[in-house]
N, C-alpha and C positions, 0 to 999 in steps of 0.2 A: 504494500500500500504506500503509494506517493506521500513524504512528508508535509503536512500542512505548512506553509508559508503565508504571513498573515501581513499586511499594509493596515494598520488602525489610523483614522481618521479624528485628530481631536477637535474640538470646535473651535474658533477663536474669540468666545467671549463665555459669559453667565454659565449659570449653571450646567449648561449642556458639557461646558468642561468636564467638569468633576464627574457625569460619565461616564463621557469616555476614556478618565485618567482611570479609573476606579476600573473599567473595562482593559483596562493595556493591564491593569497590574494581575486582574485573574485569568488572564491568557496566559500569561506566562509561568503562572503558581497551578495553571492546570496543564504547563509544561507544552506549551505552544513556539513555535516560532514567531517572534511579532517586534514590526518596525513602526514607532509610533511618529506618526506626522503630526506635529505641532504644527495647525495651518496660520497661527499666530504671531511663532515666529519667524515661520516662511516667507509672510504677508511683510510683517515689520523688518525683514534684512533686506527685501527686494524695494519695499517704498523708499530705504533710506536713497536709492541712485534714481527713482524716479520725480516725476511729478502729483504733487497731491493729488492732479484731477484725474491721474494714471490709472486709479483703478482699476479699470476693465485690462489692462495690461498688464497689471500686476497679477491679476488671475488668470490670462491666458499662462503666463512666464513661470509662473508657481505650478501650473496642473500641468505645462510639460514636463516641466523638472520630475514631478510625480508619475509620469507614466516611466520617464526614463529610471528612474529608482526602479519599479517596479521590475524590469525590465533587468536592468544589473542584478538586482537583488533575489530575482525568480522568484517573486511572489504567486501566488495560484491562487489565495485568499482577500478580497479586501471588505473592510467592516469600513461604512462610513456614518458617524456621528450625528445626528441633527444639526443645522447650522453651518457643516461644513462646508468650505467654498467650491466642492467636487464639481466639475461641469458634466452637461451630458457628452460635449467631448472626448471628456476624458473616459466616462463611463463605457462611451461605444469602442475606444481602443483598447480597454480592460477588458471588454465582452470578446474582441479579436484574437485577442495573449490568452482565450480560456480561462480567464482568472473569476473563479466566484464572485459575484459582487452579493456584499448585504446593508440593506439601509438600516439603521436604527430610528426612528422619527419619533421623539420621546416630548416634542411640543404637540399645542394644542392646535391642530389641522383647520380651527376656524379661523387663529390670529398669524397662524405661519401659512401660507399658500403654496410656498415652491413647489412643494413635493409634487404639484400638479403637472409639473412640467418634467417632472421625471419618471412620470408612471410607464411603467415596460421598461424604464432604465434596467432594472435591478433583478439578480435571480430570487431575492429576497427580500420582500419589504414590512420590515418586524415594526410594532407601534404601540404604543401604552394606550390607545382608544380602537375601538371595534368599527360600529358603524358611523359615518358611512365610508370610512375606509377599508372595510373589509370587499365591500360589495364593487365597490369601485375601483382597487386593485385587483383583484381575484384572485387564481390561486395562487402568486405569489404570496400572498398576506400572512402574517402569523404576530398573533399576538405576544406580545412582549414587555411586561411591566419593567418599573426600572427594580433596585434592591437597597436595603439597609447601606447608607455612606459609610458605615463603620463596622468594625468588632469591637464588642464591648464586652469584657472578661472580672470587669471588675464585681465583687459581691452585689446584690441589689439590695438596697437600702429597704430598713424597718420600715414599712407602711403607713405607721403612726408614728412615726419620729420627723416626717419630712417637714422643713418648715410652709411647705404652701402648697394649698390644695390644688392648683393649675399652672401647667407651664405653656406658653406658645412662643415658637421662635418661628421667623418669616418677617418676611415687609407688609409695611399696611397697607391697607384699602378700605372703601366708605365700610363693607361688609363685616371685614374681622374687625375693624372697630365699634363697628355697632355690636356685636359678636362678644367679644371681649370684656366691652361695656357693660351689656347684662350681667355678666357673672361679677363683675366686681359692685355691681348695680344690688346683687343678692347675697354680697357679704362673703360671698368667695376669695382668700387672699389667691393672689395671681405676681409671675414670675415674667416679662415679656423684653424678649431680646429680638434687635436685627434692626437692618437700614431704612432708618425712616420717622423713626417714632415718636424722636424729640420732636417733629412738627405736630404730634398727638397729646396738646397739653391735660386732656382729661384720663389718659393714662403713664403720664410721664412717672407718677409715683411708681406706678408698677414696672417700671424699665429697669431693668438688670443691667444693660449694657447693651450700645447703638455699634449699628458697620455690621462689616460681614463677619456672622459667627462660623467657626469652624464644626466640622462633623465630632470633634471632640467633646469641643463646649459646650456644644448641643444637648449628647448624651450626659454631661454635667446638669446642665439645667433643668433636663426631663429628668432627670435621677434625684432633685430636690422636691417633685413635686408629687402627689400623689396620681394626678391626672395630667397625661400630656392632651393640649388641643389643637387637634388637624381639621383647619377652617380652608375651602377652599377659596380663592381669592375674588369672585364671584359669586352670590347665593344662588345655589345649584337650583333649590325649589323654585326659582321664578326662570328658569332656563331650561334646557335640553338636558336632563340626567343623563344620558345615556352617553355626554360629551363628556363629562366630567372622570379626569383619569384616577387612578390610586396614586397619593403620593407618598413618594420615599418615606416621610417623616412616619407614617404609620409603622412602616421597622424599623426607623431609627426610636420611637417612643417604646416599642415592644420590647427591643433589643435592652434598651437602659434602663427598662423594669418602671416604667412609669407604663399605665393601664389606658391607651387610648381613648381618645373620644371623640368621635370622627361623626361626619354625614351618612350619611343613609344612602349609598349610591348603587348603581348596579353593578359594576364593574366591578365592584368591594366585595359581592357576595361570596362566592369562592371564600375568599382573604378572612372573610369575617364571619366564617363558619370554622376557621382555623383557630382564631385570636378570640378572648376574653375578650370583649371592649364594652364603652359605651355607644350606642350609633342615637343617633338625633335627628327628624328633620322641619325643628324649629328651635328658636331661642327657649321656647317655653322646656320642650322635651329634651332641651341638653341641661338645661339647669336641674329639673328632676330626675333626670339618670344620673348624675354629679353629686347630688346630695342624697339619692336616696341609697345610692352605691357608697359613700363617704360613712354611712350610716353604720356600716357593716364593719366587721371584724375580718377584712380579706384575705384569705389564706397566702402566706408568701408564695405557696408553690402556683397557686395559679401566674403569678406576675414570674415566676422561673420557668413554669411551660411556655409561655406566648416568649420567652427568649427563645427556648429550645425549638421553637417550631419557626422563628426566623433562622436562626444556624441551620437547621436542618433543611430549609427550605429556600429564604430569601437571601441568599449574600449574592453579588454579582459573579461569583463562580458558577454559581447555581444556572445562574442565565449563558456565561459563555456554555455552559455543559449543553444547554440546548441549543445553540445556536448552530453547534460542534455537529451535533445528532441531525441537525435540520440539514445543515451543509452535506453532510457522509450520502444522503439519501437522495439528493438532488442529479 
């Protein structure tokens, strides 16, 4: 059997980084071949000799350079990232060399569009939302959540010794703030981290700490509280639910032994048939799952299972393992 040869794709900005940084490092711990392209600083060593308005040049000059790697390097595999500046150019001389292509598209398909324009690019088009991109790409489609940003090994903290009943780390918006607001509105202490918040002066007392929090601190912060909260950044109930994806933060709260309290979504079902949580789908019914579950004497080991069932389950090995399985059969 041909050794896998792997071209990973990382973004060049937000979250879609962390990723595909988090994706290069379980390829290689699940003992893969893998060349990871920073298109960030691909982008930033070619703009230093051109012109700002160069743009469209800088991406032509970067996605040769990339088939010509490819090319040197015999790669037969490539993974591309969300956000990344891949062209269909480049894509159609990838499909030439025989080299598997797989997209990852881990944005929300109503605020990101490209992907439009690369449909049949790809021998695999994996995506954290179903429809209507399931229907719309066809069978290349396979669903693909993203995984826990972390391992977290440390003991999980006494239940009733945390200092605060709620932790949320994210940036704001009208929803988590109104969100958030109830529960400190109901005497709920609350722990709230990430970029943004000092322009939120009616929750500034509950600010831990503004800017980008790390997948470390995270699990710190969720690990002081009794209840982690995974608000999505839009209120699903007055939207399309079936848009709304699983976010990472539900295994990073599991993982750090804080007890979820999440939306009521579809895409979650599966996930929250796995996991002890709270689910809510209004202000009203997350404050009574909160207190009427706070009420309780909650056994450690449930908050030890919903770890062991992301280990077992969620970490982003987990996902290259099938990504692996999906490629071998193609």
């Amino acid at each position: 059997m041909e050794k896998r040869v792997w071209g990973i794709f990382i973004p060049p900005v937000g979250a879609a980084r962390s990723v595909m940084e988090s994706s290069v490092e379980a390829f290689r711990s699940y003992g893969e071949s893998v060349t990871a392209i920073d298109t960030k600083k691909y982008a930033e060593t070619f703009e230093k000799f051109l012109a700002p308005e160069s743009k469209d040049l800088v991406d032509d000059i970067t996605n040769q350079s990339w088939v010509c790697k490819a090319v040197e390097e015999g790669w037969n595999h490539v993974l591309v990232g969300a956000l990344s500046p891949v062209t269909n150019w480049t894509l159609k001389l990838l499909k030439k060399l025989n080299i598997v292509t797989v997209f990852w598209f881990y944005e929300d398909y109503r605020k990101v569009s490209y992907w439009q324009q690369q449909l049949g690019m790809y021998d695999l088009f994996c995506a954290v939302q179903k429809e209507p991109l399931e229907s719309v790409v066809g069978k290349s489609f396979r669903f693909l959540p993203t995984a826990a940003s972390t391992v977290v090994n440390d003991p999980i903290p006494d239940w009733n010794t945390r200092p605060y009943d709620c932790a949320f780390v994210g940036i704001p918006s009208p929803y988590r703030i109104a969100m958030l607001t109830c529960l400190k509105d109901a005497g709920l202490s609350l722990t709230i981290a990430g970029s943004g918040w000092e322009q939120v002066p009616q929750l500034r007392e509950q600010c831990a700490e503004y800017g980008w929090i790390s997948a470390e601190r995270s699990a710190q912060l969720y690990s002081s509280a009794r209840f982690g909260i995974n608000l999505s950044q839009e209120n699903p109930f007055e939207d399309d639910l079936q848009a709304f994806q699983i976010s990472p933060r539900l295994y990073d709260m599991a993982l750090a032994g804080t007890l979820p309290v999440t939306e009521l979504l579809p895409l979650g079902e599966t996930l929250f048939r796995e996991l002890s949580t709270v689910l809510f789908d209004s202000a009203e019914s997350m404050i009574a799952g909160i207190c009427e579950t706070n009420s309780l004497d909650i056994d450690q080991a449930i908050l030890e299972d919903n770890r062991q069932c992301i280990l077992a389950k969620h970490l982003y090995r987990h996902r290259v393992e099938q990504i692996v399985t999906w490629t071998a059969s193609l």
